[in-house]
C-alpha positions as CSV (number, residue, x, y, z in Angstrom):
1,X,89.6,-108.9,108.3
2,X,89.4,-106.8,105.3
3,X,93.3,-105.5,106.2
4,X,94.6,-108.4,107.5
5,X,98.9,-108.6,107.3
6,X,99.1,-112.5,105.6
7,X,103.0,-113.4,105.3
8,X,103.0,-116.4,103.0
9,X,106.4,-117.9,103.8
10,X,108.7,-121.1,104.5
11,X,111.4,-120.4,107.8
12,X,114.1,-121.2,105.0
13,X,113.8,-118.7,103.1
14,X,114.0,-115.1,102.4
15,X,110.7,-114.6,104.4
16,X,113.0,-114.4,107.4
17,X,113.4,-110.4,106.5
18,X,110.2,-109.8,105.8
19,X,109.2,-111.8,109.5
20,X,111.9,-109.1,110.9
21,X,110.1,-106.0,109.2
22,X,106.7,-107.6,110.5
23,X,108.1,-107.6,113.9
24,X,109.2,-104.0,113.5
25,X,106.1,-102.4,112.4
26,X,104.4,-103.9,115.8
27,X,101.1,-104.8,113.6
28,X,99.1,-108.4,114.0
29,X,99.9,-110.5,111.4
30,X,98.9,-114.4,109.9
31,X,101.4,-116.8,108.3
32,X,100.9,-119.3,105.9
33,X,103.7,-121.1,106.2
34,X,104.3,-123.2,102.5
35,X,106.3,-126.1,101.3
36,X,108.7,-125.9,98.0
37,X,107.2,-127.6,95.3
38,X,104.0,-128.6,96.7
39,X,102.2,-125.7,98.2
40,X,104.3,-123.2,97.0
41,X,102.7,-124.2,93.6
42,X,99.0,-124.5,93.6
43,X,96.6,-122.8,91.8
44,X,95.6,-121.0,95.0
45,X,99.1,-119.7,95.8
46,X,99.8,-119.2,92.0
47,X,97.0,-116.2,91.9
48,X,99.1,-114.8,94.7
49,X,102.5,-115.0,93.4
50,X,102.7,-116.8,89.7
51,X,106.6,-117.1,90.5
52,X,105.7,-119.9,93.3
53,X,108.1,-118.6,95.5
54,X,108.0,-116.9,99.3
55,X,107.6,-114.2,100.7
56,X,104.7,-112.5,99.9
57,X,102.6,-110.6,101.5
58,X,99.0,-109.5,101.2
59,X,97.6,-106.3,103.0
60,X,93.7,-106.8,102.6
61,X,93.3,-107.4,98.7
62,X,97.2,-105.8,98.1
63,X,99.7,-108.4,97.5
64,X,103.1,-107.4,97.5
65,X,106.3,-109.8,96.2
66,X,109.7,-109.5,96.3
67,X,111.4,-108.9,99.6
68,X,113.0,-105.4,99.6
69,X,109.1,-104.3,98.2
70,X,107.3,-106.0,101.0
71,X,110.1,-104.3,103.3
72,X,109.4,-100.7,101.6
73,X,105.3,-101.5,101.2
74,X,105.3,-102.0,105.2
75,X,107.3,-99.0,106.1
76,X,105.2,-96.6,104.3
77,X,101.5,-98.2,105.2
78,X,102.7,-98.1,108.6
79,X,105.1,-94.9,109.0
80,X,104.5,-95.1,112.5
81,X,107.0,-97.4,112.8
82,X,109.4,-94.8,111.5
83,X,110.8,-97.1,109.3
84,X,111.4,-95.0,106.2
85,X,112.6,-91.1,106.2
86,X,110.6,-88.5,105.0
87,X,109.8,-88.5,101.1
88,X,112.1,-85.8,99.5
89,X,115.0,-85.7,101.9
90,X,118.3,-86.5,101.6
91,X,118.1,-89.6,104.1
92,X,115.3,-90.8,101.5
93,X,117.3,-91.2,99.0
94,X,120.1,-92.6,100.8
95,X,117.5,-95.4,101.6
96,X,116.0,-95.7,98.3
97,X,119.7,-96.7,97.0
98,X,120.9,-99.4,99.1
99,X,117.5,-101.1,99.5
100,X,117.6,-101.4,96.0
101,X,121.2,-101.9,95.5
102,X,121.1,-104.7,97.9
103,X,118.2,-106.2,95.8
104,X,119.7,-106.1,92.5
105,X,123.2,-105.3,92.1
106,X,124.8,-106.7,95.9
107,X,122.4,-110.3,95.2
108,X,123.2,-110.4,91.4
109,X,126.7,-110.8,92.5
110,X,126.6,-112.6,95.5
111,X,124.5,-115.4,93.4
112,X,126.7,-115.6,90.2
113,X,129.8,-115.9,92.1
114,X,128.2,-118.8,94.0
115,X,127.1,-120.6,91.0
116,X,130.6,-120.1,89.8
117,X,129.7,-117.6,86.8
118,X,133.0,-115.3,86.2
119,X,132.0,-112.1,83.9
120,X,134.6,-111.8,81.3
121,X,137.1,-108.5,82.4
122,X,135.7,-107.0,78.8
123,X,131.8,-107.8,79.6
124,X,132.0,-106.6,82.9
125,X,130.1,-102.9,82.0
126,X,127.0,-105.4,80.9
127,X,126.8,-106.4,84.1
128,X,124.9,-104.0,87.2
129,X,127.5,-104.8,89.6
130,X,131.1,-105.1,87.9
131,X,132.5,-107.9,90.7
132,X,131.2,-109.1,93.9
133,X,134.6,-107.4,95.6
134,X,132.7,-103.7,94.4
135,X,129.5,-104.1,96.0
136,X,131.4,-105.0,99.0
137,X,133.8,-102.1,98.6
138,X,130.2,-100.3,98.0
139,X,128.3,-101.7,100.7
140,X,131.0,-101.0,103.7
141,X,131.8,-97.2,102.6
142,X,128.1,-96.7,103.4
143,X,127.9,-98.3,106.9
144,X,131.0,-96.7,107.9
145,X,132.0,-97.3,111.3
146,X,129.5,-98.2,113.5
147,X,126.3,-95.8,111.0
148,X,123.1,-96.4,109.6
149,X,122.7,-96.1,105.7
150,X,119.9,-93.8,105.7
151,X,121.1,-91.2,108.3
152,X,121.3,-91.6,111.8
153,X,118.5,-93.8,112.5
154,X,117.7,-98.0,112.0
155,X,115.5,-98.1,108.7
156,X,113.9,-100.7,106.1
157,X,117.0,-100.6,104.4
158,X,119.1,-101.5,107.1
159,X,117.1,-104.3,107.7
160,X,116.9,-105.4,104.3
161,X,120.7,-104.9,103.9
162,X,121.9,-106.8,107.0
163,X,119.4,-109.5,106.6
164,X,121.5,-110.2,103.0
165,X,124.7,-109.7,104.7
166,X,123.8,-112.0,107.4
167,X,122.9,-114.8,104.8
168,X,125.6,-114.5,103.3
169,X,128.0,-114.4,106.1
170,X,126.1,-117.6,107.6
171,X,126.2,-119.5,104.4
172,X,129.8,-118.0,103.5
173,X,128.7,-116.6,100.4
174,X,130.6,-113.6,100.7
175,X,134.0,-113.4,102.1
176,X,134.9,-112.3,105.4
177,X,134.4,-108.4,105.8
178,X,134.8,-107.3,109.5
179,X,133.2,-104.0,109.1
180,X,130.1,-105.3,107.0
181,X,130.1,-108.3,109.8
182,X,129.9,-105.9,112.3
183,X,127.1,-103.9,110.8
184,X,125.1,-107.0,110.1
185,X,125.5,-108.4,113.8
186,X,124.5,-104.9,115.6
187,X,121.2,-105.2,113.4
188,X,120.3,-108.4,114.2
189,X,120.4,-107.9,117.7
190,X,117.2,-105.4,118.2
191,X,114.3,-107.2,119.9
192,X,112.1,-107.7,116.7
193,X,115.1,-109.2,115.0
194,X,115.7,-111.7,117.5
195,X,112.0,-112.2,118.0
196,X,111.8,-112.7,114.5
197,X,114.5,-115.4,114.1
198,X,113.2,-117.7,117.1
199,X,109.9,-117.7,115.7
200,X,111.7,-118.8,112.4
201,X,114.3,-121.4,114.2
202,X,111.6,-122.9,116.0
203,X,109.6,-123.9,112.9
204,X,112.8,-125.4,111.2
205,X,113.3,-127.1,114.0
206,X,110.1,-129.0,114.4
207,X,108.8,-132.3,112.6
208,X,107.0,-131.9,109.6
209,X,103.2,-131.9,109.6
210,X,101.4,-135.0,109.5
């Protein structure tokens, strides 16, 4: 099909989000699930994504990396879904911010603090996120009690933001935060989120092929 969804993926793996925003968007979709360091890194995969990593996504002859872009692509080529708010509003922009500050400042921190790389007090301004303890801070003045980030309605970002907030609560990778803990859990309890993760759960838990 010349517009055929294809998630290239591995059920361990940040291709769980993107299975979630698949699930959202209600559209048929193929996997190809892929192995690290074999078929994550053929030629044929390389063309797709010269990184060799999952998720990504092609939409027809698009191909989208990066999971907070696949997660923004799919909301806007499907804004049936009413996944995204209208361009130019307030709850836009609002969703524009933490979808990206979840993918680059709230992840820069999460991962140097796990691989044990303290930023000097005086180099901290080098750095996009100061200290793990501020995007925290960050990230739980803007679910509030019990909110959405972009408004008043479930959105991409939402998504995107609890599924990093659930990782890192699961692999305690960031420290306990009820109210961020909260937020994630309410998330991952709509229908496509669960649907999502047993299709995922299921594939870890079966042999491997052959």
């Amino acid at each position: 099909m010349a517009d055929e969804l294809v998630l290239y993926t591995n059920p361990m793996s940040r291709g769980r989000t993107v299975r979630w925003m698949l699930e959202e968007i209600g559209q048929p979709y193929r996997v190809d699930l892929l192995e690290y360091d074999t078929t994550m890194k053929t030629p044929a995969y390389l063309a797709i994504n010269p990184m060799g990593k999952v998720p990504a996504l092609t939409h027809g002859s698009t191909v989208v990396t990066e999971a907070s872009a696949i997660c923004a692509y799919l909301a806007d080529a499907f804004p049936q879904a009413g996944l995204a708010p209208a361009p130019g509003s307030r709850e836009r922009a609002a969703y524009y911010r933490w979808l990206f500050f979840a993918a680059g400042p709230f992840e820069a921190a999460v991962i140097d603090t796990v691989l044990g790389l303290e930023v000097p007090a005086d180099r901290r301004h080098m750095t996009g996120y100061g200290s793990l303890q501020k995007t925290l801070d960050a990230l739980e003045g803007a679910v509030g009690a019990g909110g959405h980030l972009a408004g008043d309605r479930f959105t991409a970002a939402d998504l995107y933001v609890a599924s990093q907030v659930g990782f890192g609560i699961m692999f305690k990778t960031i420290p306990d935060r009820p109210l961020l803990a909260a937020y994630a859990r309410r998330m991952s309890e709509r229908p496509a989120a669960r649907r999502a993760a047993e299709i995922d759960d299921a594939l870890m838990a079966a042999p491997p092929p052959g």
